[in-house]
N, C-alpha and C positions, 0 to 999 in steps of 0.2 A: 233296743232303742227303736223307736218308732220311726219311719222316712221321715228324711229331712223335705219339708214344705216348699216348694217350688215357689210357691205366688206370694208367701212372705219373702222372698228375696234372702233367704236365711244361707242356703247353697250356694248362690255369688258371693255373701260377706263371707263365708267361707274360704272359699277359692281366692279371694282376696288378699285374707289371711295366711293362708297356706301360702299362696306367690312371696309373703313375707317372710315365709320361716317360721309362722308359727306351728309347733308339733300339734297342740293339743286342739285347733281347727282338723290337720292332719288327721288325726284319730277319729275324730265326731266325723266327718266326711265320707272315712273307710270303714268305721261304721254302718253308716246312713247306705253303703254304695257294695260292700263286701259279696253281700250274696247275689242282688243284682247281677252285678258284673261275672262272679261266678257262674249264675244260672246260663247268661247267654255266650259264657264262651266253651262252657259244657257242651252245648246242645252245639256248638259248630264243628268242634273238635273231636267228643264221644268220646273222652280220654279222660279220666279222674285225674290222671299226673300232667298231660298235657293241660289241662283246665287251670288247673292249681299254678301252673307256671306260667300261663297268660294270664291270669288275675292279676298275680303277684306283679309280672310288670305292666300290667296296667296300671296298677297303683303306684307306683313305684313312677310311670309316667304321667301320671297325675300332679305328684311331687314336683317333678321336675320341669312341668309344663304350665303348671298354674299361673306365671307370670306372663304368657302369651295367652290366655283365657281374655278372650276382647268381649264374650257377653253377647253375641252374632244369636246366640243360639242357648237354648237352654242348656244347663249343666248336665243333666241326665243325658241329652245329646250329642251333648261335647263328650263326656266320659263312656257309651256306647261305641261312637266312632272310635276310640282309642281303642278297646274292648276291641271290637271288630278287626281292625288292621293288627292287633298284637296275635288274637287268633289264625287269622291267615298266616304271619309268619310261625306259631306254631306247628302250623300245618306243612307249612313247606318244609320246616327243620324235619317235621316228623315223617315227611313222603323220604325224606334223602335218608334218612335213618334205617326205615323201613325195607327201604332195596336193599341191607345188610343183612335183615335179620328174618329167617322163617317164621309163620307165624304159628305156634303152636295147634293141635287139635284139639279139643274139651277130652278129657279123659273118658275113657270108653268103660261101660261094666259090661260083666255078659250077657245081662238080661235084655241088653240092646239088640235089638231087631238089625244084622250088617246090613240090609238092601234098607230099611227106614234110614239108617244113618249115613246111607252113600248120599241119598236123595234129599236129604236134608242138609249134608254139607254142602252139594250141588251145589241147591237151588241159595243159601245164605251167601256162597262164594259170586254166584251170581246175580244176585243184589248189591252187594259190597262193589263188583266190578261194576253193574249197572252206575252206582253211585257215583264210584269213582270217572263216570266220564266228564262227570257236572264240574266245572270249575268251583276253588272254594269263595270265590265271587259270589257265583248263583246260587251254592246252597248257602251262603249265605243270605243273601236277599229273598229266601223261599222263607229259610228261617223267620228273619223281622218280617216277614208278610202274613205267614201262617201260622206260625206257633206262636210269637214275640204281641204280633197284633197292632204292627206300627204300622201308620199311614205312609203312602208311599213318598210324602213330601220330606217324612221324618226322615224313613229309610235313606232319601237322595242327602240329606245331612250327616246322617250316622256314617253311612259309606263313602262320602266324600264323592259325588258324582251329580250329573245332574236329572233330573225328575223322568225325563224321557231315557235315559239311561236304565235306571231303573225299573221302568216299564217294559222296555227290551230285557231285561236279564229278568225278569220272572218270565215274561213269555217262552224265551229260548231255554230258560233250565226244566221249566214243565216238558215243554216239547222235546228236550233231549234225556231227559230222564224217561218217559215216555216209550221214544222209539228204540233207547238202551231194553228196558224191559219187553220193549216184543220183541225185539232181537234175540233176548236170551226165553222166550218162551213162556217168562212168567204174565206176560197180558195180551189181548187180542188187540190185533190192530185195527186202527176206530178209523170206519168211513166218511 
């Protein structure tokens, strides 16, 4: 199915519908919205199952939400910002989860180099940690800035904040992601 057209207003009679109960708007919606919403809570999360389970209730809040859709903003907007905040709390399920569980190593052959693969665990653990200093706020908002490619007026919608908000949190996540990685070695510190 081809995206549902914004400027014909087709996405609001939708949502309309859908606030009414009807399924088969539901379906052409999830649809029009399925991969979408997938792609960008992928890319927040890095997790095939965590993705798959923010999607799921994104949609599922969509359902459930369409009769509070007042039309503020466009639907791709509206349904982003849902996207957005159901990732975060994936993320957070998934930070408490994770203090449970070790994470496995890639399995080793023996034609591996031991000192290539010390240095290469290293330096991946030290990314990951780098990463992890960033709120899932700011990579958030690095995300819809640089990969996603949304203006930051969108962003202060999607994310529920307002414009100068937004503007602080790409600043501070660059600059703390930044000074994480010179800390662990992987970049020089810039004068």
């Amino acid at each position: 199915m081809q995206p549902v057209d914004d400027e014909s207003g087709l996405e609001r009679s939708l949502l309309r519908r859908i606030a009414a109960g009807d399924r088969a708007a539901f379906e052409s919606f999830f649809r029009a919205y399925e991969r979408r919403v997938y792609r960008y809570v992928a890319r927040m999360v890095s997790d095939d199952g965590l993705a798959n389970e923010a999607a799921s209730d994104v949609m599922v809040e969509v359902w459930n939400s369409a009769p509070r859709y007042a039309g503020r903003s466009k639907p791709s907007t509206w349904v982003l910002g849902i996207a957005h905040h159901k990732a975060l709390d994936c993320l957070r399920r998934a930070r408490r989860d994770a203090a449970l569980l070790h994470l496995a190593e890639p399995p080793r052959t023996e034609s591996e180099d031991p000192e290539r693969r010390a240095i290469e665990s290293s330096t991946r653990a030290e990314i990951e940690a780098a990463l992890e200093t960033i709120s899932p706020e700011h990579r958030a908002v690095l995300h819809l800035t640089f990969v996603l490619g949304y203006a930051q007026a969108e962003i202060a919608a999607i994310v529920g904040c307002p414009l100068g908000t937004v503007k602080t949190r790409v600043y501070h996540a660059k600059r703390a992601l930044r000074n994480a990685l010179v800390t662990a070695g992987l970049q020089r510190e810039v004068s």
